[in-house]
C-alpha positions in Angstrom: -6.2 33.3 -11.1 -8.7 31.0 -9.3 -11.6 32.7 -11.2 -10.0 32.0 -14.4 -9.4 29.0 -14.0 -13.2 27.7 -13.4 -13.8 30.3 -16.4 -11.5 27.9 -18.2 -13.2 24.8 -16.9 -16.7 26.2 -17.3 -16.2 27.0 -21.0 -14.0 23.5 -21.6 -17.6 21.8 -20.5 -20.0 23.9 -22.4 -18.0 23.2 -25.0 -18.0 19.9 -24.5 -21.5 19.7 -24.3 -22.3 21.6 -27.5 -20.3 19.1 -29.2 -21.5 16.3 -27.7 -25.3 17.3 -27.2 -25.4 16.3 -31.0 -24.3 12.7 -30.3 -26.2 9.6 -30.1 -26.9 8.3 -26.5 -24.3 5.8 -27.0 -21.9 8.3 -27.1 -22.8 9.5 -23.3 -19.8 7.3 -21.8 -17.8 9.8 -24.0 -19.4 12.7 -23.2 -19.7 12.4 -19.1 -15.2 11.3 -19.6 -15.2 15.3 -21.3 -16.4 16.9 -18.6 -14.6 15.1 -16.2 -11.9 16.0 -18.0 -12.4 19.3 -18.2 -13.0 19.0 -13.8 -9.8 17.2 -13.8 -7.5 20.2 -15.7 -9.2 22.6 -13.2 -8.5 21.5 -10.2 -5.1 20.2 -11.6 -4.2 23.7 -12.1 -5.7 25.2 -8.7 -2.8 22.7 -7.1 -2.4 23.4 -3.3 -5.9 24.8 -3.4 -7.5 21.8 -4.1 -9.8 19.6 -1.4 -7.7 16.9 -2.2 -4.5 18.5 -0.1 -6.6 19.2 3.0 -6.0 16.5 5.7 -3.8 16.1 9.1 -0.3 15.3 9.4 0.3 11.1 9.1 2.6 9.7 11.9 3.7 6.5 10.8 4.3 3.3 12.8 7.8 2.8 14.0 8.0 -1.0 13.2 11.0 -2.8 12.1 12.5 -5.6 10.1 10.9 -5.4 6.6 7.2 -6.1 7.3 5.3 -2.6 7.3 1.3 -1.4 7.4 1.1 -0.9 3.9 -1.0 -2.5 0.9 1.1 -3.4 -1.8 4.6 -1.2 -1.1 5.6 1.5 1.6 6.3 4.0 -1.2 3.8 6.1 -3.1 2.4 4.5 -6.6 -0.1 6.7 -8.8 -3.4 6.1 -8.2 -6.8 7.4 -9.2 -9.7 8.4 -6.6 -12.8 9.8 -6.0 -12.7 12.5 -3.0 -14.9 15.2 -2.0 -17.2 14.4 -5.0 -14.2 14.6 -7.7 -12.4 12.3 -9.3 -8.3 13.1 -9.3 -5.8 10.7 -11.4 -2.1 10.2 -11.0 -2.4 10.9 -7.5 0.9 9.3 -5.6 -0.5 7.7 -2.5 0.3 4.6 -0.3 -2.8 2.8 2.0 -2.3 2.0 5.4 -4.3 -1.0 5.9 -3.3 -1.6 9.6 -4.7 2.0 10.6 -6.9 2.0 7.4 -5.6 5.2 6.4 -5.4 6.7 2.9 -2.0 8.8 2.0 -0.5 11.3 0.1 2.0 13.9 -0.1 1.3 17.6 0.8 1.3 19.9 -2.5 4.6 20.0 -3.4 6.1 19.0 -0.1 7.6 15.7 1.4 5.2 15.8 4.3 2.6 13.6 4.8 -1.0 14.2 5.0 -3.7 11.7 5.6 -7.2 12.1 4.1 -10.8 12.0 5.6 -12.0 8.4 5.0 -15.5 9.3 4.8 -15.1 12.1 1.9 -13.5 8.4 0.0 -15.5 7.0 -2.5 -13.1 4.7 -3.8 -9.3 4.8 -4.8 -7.4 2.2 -7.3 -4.1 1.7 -6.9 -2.0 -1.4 -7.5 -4.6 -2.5 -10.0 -7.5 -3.0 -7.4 -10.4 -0.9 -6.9 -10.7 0.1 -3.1 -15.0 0.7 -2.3 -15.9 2.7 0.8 -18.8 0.7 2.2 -21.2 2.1 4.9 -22.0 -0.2 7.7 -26.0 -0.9 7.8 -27.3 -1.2 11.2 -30.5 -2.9 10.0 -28.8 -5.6 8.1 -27.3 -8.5 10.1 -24.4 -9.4 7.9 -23.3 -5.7 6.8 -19.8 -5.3 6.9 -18.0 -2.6 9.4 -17.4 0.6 7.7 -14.3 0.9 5.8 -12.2 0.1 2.7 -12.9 -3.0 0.3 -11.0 -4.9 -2.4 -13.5 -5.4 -5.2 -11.6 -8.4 -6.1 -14.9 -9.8 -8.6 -18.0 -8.0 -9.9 -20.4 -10.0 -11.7 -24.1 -10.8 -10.8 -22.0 -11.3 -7.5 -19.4 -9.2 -6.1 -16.2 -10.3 -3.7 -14.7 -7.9 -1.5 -11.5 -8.7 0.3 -11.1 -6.7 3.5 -7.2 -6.3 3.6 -6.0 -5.9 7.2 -2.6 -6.6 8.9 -2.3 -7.4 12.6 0.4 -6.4 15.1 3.0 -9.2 16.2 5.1 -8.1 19.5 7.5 -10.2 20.9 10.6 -9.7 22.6 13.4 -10.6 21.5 17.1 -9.6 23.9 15.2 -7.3 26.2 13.6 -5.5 23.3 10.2 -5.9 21.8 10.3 -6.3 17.9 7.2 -5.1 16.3 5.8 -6.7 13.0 2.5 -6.6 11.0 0.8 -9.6 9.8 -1.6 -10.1 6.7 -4.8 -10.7 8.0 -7.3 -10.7 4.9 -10.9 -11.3 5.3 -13.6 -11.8 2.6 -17.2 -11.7 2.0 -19.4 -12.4 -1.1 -22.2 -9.6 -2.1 -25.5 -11.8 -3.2 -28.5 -10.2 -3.6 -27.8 -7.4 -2.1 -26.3 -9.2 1.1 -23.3 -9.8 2.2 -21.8 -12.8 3.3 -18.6 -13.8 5.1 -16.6 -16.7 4.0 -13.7 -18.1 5.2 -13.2 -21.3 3.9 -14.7 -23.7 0.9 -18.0 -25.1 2.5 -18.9 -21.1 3.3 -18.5 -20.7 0.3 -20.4 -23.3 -1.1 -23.2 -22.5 1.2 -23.5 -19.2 -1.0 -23.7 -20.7 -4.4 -25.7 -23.5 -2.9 -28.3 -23.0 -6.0 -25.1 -23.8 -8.6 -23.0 -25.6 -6.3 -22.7 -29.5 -8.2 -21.9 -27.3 -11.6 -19.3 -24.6 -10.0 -17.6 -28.2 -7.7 -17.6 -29.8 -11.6 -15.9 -26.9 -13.2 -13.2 -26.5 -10.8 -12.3 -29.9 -10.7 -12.3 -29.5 -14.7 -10.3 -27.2 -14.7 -8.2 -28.0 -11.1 -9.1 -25.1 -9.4 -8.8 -25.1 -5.4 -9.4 -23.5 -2.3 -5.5 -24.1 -1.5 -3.1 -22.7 -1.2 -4.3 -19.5 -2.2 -7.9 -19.0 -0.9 -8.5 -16.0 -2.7 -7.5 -17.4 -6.3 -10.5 -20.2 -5.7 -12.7 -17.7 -4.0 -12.8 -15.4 -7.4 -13.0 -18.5 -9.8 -16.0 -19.9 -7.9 -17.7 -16.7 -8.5 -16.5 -16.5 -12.2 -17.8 -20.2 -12.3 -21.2 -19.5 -10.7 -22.0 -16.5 -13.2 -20.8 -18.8 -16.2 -23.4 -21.7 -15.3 -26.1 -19.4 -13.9 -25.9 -17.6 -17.6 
């Protein structure tokens, strides 16, 4: 059956690239989305068999009240990602960001499996695009390994690291456990990445465009507050409009 199948998958892209082989360059978006396509309906079909379903049992965290480790919901939403070097779509999957963990069901089953962060590329989910990025010893400012939030890509990119911390405290002789948004945030320039925190960081970045990006947001009454983020990605908008 298996041996079919990659028949099936082989002859789906040779096709594909017979057709496609007489195309204009333009046409190479189209053409690379075929075979991927034709990747996808394999390994769709292989099911349980696929790399995707290989990972260890996830133990969650016994917390209580309503706050919980997850991004977004508790409950698995359809997501794309890239894993093991393919890309899979409609794959139900929740993130933990507290244990930084990325989770799906087993094949068929209601158990949970977790998967091996480093064989992540990226996953989207929630409408945000999650980038594995590698920790570089040799550059100062690199962030720690992990998953990132592209929250802006221009001639700059933002990432929003999305953590939650653990709250204990005891309340009647018990201790109540509860997880806290913690969100950090650093702006890629250059090819270097810097932290910011807070309006004059980020200011200190665009420092080239900063009297133009400070004139449009006042314009336009943009701020820093309450939402840091929401000014964070409008300054960046703002700096690749005026540097253009």
């Amino acid at each position: 059956m298996r041996k079919f199948l990659l028949f099936f998958a082989a002859i789906s892209c040779s096709a594909a690239a017979k057709v496609f082989a007489q195309a204009e360059m333009s046409d190479s978006t189209v053409y690379r989305q075929s075979i991927q396509n034709a990747v996808s309906i394999y390994y769709k079909a292989i099911g349980e068999n696929s790399h995707l379903y290989n990972g260890a049992e996830y133990v969650p965290f016994n917390s209580q009240g309503n706050r919980n480790p997850f991004f977004e919901s508790p409950d698995l939403h359809s997501a794309s990602i890239s894993y093991d070097g393919v890309v899979y779509h409609d794959v139900p999957l929740v993130y933990d960001i507290f244990s930084e963990e990325v989770i799906i069901n087993k094949f068929n089953q209601n158990f949970k499996i977790k998967l091996v962060a480093n064989k992540i590329d990226w996953f989207s989910v929630y409408d945000h695009m999650f980038i594995r990025l590698v920790h570089d010893s040799s550059v100062k400012t690199s962030p720690a390994t992990g998953f990132y939030d592209r929250i802006y890509d221009g001639s700059v990119t933002v990432f929003a690291k999305r953590k939650k911390k653990l709250d204990e405290t005891m309340l009647m002789n018990n201790i109540v456990s509860r997880f806290v948004e913690d969100d950090h945030f650093f702006i890629k320039k250059d090819g270097v990445y810097y932290p910011v925190s807070k309006k004059k960081s980020v200011f200190a970045v665009f420092k080239d465009r900063k009297k133009d990006i400070q004139k449009l947001m006042r314009k336009n009454k943009v701020k820093f507050k309450p939402s840091f983020e929401f000014g964070l990605v409008k300054a960046a908008q703002y700096y690749d409009q005026v540097k253009n």
